[in-house]
C-alpha positions in Angstrom: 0.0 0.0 0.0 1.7 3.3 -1.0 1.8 5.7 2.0 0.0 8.9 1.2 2.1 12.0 0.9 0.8 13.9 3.5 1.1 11.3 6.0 5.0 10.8 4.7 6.0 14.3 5.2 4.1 14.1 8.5 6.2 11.6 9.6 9.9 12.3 8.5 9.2 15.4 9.9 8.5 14.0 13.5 11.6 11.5 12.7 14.1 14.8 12.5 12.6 16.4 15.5 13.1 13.8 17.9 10.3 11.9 17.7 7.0 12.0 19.0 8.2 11.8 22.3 10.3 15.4 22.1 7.2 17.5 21.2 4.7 18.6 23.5 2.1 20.7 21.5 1.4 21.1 17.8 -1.0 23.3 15.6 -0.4 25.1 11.8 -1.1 28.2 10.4 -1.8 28.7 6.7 1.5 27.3 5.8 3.4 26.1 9.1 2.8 23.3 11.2 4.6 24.9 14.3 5.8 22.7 17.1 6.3 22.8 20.7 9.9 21.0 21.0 11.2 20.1 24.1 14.9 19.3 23.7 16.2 21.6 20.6 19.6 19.4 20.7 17.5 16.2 19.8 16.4 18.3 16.6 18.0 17.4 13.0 17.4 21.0 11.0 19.8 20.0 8.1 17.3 16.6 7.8 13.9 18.5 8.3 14.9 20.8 5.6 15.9 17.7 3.1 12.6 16.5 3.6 10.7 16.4 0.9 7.8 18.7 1.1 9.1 20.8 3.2 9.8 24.4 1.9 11.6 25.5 5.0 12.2 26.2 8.3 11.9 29.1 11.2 13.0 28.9 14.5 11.0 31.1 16.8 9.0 30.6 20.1 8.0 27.1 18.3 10.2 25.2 15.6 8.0 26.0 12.3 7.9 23.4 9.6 6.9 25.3 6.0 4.9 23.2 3.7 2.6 25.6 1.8 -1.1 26.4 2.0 -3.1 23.3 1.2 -1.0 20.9 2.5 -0.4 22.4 6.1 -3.6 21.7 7.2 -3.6 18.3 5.6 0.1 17.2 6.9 -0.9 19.0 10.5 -3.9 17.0 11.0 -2.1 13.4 10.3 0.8 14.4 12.5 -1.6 14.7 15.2 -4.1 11.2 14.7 -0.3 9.7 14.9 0.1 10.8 18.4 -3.7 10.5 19.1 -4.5 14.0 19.9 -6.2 16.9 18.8 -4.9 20.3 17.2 -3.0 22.3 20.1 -3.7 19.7 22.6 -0.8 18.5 25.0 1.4 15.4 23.6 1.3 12.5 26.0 5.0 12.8 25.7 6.3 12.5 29.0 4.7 8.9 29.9 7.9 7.1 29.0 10.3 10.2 30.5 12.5 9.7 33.2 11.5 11.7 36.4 14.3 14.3 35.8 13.1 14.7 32.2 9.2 14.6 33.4 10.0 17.2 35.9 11.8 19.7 33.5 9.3 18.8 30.9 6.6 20.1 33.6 8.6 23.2 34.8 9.0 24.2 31.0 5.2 23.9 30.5 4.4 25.6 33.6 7.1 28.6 32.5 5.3 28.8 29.6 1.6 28.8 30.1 3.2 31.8 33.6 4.5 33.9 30.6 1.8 33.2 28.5 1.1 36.8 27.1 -2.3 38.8 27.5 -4.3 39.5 24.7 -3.7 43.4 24.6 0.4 42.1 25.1 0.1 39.4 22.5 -1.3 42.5 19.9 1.6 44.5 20.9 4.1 41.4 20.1 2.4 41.3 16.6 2.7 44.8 15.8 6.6 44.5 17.1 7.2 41.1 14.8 5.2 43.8 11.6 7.2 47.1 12.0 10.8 46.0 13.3 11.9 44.4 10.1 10.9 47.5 8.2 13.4 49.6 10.9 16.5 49.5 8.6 14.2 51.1 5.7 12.4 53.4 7.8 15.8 54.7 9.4 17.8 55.1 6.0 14.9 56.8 4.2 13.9 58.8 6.8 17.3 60.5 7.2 17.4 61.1 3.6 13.8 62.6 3.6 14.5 64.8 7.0 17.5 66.0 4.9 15.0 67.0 2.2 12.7 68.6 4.6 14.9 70.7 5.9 16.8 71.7 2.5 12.6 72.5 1.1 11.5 74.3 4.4 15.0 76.5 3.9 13.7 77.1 0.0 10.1 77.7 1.4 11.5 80.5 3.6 13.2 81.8 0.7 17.1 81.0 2.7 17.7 78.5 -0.3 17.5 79.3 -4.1 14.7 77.2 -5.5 16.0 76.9 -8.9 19.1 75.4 -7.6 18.4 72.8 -4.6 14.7 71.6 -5.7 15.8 68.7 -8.0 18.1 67.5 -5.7 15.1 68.3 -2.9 12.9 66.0 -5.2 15.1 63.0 -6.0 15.8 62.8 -1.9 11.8 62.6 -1.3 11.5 60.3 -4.3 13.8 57.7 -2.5 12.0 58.4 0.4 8.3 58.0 -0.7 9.8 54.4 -1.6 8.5 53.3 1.8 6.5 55.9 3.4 4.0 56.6 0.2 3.4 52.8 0.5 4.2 51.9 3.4 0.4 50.4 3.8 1.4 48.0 1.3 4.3 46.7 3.6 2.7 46.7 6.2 -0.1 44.4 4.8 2.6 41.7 3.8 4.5 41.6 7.2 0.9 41.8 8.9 0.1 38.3 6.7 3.3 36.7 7.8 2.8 37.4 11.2 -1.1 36.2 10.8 -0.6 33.3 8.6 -1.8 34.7 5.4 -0.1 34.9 1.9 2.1 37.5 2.4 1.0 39.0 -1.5 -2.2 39.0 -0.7 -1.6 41.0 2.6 0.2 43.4 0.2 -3.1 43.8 -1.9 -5.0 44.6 1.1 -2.8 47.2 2.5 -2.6 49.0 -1.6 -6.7 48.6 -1.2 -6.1 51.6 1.4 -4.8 54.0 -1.2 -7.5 53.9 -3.8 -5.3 54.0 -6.8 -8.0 52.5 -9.1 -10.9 55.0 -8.5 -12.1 57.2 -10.4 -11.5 60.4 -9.4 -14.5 62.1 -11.6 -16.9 59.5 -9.7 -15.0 58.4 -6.4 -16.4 56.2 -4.2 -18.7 57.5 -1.2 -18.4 57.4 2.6 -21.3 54.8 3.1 -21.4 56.8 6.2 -21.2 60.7 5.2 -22.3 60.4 1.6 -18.6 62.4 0.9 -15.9 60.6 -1.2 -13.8 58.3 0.7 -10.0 59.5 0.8 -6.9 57.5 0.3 -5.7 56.7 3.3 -8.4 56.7 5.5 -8.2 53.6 8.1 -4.7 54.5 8.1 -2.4 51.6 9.6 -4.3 49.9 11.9 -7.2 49.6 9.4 -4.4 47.9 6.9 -3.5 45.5 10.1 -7.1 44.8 10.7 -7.8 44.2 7.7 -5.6 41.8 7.0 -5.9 39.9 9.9 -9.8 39.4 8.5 -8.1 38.4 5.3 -6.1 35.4 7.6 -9.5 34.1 8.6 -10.8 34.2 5.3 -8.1 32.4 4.0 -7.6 29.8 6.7 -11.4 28.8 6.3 -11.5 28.7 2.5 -8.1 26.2 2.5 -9.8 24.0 4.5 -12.8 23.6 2.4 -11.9 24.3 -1.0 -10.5 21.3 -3.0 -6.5 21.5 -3.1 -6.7 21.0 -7.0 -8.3 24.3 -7.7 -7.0 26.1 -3.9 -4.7 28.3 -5.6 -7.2 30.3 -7.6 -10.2 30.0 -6.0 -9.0 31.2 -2.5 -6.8 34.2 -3.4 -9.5 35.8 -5.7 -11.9 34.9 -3.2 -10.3 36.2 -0.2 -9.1 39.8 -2.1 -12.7 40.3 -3.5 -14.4 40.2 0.0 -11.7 41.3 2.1 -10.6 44.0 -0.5 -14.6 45.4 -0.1 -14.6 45.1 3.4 -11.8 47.3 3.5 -13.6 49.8 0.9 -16.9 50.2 2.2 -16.6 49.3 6.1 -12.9 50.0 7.6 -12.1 53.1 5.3 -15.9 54.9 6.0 -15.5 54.2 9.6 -12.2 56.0 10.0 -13.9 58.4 7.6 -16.8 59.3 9.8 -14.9 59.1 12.9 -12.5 62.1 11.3 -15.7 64.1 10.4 -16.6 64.0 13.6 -13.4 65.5 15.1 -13.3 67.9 12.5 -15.8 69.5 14.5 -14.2 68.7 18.2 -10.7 70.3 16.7 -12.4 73.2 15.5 -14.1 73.5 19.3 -10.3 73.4 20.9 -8.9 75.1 18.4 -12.0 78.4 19.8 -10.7 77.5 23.4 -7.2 78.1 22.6 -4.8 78.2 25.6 -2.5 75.6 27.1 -5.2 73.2 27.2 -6.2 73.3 23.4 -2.2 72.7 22.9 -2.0 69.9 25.3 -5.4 67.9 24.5 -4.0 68.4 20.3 -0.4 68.0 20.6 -0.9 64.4 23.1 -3.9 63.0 20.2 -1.8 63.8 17.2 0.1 60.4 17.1 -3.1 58.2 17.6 -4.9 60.2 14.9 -1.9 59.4 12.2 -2.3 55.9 13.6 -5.6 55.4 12.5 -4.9 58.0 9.1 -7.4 60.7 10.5 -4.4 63.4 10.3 -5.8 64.0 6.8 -8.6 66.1 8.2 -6.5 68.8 9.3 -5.0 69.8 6.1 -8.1 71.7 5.1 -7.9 73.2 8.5 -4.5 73.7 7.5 -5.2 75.6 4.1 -7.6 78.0 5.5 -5.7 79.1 8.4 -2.4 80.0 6.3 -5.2 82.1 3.3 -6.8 83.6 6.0 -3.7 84.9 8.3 -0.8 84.0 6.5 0.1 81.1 8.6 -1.0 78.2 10.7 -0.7 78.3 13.9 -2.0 74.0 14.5 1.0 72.6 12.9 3.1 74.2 15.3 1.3 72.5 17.8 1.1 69.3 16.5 4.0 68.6 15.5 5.4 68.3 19.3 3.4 64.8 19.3 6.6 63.5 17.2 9.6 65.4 19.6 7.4 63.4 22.7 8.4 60.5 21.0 11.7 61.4 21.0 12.1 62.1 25.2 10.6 58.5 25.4 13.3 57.2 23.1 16.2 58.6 25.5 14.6 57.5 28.6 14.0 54.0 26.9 17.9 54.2 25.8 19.1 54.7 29.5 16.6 52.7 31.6 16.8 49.8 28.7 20.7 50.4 28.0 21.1 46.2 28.5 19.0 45.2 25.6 21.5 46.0 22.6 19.0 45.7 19.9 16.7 48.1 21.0 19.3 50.6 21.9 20.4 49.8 18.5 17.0 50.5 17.3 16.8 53.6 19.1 20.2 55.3 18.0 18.9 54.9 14.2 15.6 56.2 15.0 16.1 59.2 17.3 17.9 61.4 14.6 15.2 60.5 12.1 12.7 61.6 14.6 14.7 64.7 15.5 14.4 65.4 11.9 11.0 65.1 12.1 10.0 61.0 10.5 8.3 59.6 13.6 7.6 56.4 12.3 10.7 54.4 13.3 10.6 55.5 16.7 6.5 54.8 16.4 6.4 51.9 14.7 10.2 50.0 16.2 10.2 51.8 19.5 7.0 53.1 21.7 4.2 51.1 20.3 5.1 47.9 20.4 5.7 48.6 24.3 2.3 49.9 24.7 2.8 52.0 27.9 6.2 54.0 26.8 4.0 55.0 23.5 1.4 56.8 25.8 3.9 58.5 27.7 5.7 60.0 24.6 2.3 61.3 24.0 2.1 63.0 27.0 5.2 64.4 26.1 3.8 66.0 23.2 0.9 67.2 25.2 3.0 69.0 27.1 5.1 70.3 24.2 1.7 71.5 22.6 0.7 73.0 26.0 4.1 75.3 26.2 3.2 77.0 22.6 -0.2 76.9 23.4 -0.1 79.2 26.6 2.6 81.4 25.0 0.6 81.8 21.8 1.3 83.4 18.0 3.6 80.7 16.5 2.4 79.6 13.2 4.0 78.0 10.2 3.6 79.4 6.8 3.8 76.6 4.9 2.8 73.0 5.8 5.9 70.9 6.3 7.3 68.0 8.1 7.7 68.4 12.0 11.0 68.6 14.4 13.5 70.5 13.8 13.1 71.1 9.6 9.8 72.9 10.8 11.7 76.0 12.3 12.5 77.3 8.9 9.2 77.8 8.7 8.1 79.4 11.4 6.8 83.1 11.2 7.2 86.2 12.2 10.7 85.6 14.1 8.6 83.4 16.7 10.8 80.3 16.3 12.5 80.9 19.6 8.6 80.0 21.1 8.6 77.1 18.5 12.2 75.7 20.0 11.0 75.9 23.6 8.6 73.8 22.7 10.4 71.0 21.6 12.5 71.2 24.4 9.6 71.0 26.7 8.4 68.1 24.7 11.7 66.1 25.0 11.8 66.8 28.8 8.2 65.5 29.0 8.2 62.9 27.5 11.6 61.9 28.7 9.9 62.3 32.4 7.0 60.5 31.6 8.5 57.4 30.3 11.6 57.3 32.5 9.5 57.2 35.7 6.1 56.1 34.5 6.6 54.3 30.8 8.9 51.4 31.8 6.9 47.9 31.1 7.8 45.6 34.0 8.8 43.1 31.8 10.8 44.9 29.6 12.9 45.7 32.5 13.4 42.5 33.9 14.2 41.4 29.8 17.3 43.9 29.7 18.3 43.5 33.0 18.5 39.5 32.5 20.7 40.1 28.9 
């Protein structure tokens, strides 16, 4: 009787892993059957990888076997009838242990289901494992577009010669744009590796966001507002949600769409109902919530003060998160035609130098753990310069609580120009320090004091209040 395939890789892959006997847990994804191994030096990698069926393999929190969609599910599910178990049940592993080996096997399982992260912890972890690959990129083009910032805001202000600096102004933001422009679209394919989708598709999904299709003589309409939706809208954490809908989808149609026509069926499937999802629910609900605080900006704006400063410049960086930031640039507009500058961007833009004081305070407090200092040193002088989203992205959100303190720092930041008033910019511009070129009527000193007040804040705030517990006890065990 010839053994069928999926049962073969299924097995040769339990031969190279020590057996039954040295795993303790196994589920899949969409193309992994991960594993729960309890001795790594009983593991054969150069053997799993020679098997045949198996595309590759990741070591991470469990040893993940690649096999491709179709198959994992199939492969998963016969590795598991071997051991007589279900799908993320415990292997009955330890019966022929010795007591040593039983009790380490016992205080390994106990470790892990302790340090078995919360829900709101387990999101953060996923949107560390999406943005921290993207660091290097973020950090390199970020310098190079902070550079062109400042070199445009210096022509803006009329320092620089236009005629001579703007093409080298525009190549420097064409290099950068390379990520930032679309960074939606990277997002969605490290969002599908980290949720077991195909990583392409993911991709799609996050290019959904930006529209590039519609017709801008007939674009489609808010279901919400009846105005036409914006590129954008939904902003990151739409593309992330969205995709992580789209590694539901795709998970359920493998399982019950026939292997031999899988490969068409599901992706065209998946994009078509995702990809509307995305059109006409998650981009009109960020949509209506920004028309809403259209109207709640415009009320603080009336108020004025160090309050209006603190309550805009501590809100700015969720806004961005969620691509609502778009609804200030009409705000924006009018300000500068009606009084020759606008006195909001000023304000807002001390949400990314709060970012930065929770950067240095991470740096010292965290100084053990080498690769986020690492992180940090390429980040902070992009974020000086004004490009938050390394330090967002790599740095404070993943943490959770060092991200609201930096926002605190920008509230007080935004509070500081607030109170002391008549600091606009004339032009819109990127934030940090290329802003001050901008700045009118000789008030950049104001401007300056600002960001200073923002660094100290949200240096403060995240030194004594941001630290995660267990980010401390991480560095100070390294």
């Amino acid at each position: 009787m010839v053994e069928d395939k999926n049962v073969r890789i299924g097995r040769e892959i339990f031969e190279n892993v020590g057996g039954t006997e040295n795993v303790s847990k196994l589920i899949h994804c969409m193309t992994r059957v991960r594993m729960n191994i309890i001795d790594y030096s009983k593991v054969n990698l150069e053997g799993l990888k020679a098997v045949e069926g198996v595309i590759g393999v990741v070591e991470d929190d469990t040893l993940q076997v690649i096999v491709g969609p179709g198959t994992v599910n199939k492969v998963a599910q016969s590795m598991v009838d071997t051991v007589g178990v279900k799908l993320g049940e415990e292997f009955p592993s330890t019966a022929n242990m010795s007591l040593e080996e039983r009790t380490a096997a016992e205080k390994a399982r106990a470790k892990e289901k302790y340090n078995k992260p919360s829900k709101f912890k387990a999101i953060l972890k996923s949107i560390s494992n999406i943005f921290v690959p993207m660091i290097p990129a973020f950090v390199g083009a970020g310098m190079i577009g902070g550079i062109a910032a400042v070199l445009s805001n210096l022509v803006v202000a009329g320092t620089l010669d236009g005629a001579t600096w703007q093409q080298y102004i525009d190549v420097m933001n064409i290099i950068k744009n390379g990520i930032f422009s679309y960074l939606v679209i990277f997002v969605g394919i490290n969002s599908a590796s980290e949720f077991g989708a195909t990583p392409s598709l993911g991709g799609v999904i996050g290019a959904v966001t930006l529209l590039t299709g519609m017709n801008v003589e007939k674009p489609i309409q808010n279901i919400f507002t009846g105005a036409p939706l914006a590129a954008g809208q939904g902003g990151i954490i739409g593309a992330i949600f969205a995709v992580w809908l789209l590694s539901l989808l795709e998970k359920r149609l493998h399982k019950v769409i026939p292997e031999a026509i899988d490969i068409i069926v599901t992706p065209m499937i998946s994009l078509l109902v995702i990809g509307l999802a995305t059109i006409f629910l998650i981009m009109p609900a960020a949509g209506a919530i920004s028309t809403g605080l259209v109207g709640g900006i415009n009320a603080v704006l009336k108020v004025g003060g160090g309050l209006a400063g603190f309550v805009l410049g501590a809100l700015f960086l969720p806004m961005v998160m969620f691509g609502l930031h778009q609804i200030l640039t009409p705000i924006h507009i009018q300000m500068i035609e009606s009084t020759g500058m606008t006195q909001l961007l000023p304000i807002l833009a001390m949400a990314g130098a709060g970012q930065v004081g929770a950067a240095i305070a991470l740096w010292i407090r965290l100084r053990k753990n080498k690769k986020l200092v690492e992180n940090i040193k390429g980040a902070l002088p992009v974020g000086i310069l004004g490009i938050g989203e390394p330090l967002i992205y790599g740095v404070t959100l993943p943490m959770g609580r060092p991200f609201v303190t930096a926002c605190i720092g920008g509230g007080v930041g935004g509070a500081i120009i607030g109170a002391m008033g008549h600091v606009g910019a004339i032009a819109i511009g990127p934030s940090g320090i290329a802003l001050i070129p901008l700045i009118a009527n000789g008030r950049w000193f104001v401007y300056v004091f600002g960001l200073l007040g923002a660094y100290v804040g949200g240096f403060l705030a995240t030194y004594f209040f941001g630290i995660p517990q267990e980010e401390k006890e991480k560095a100070d065990a390294m």
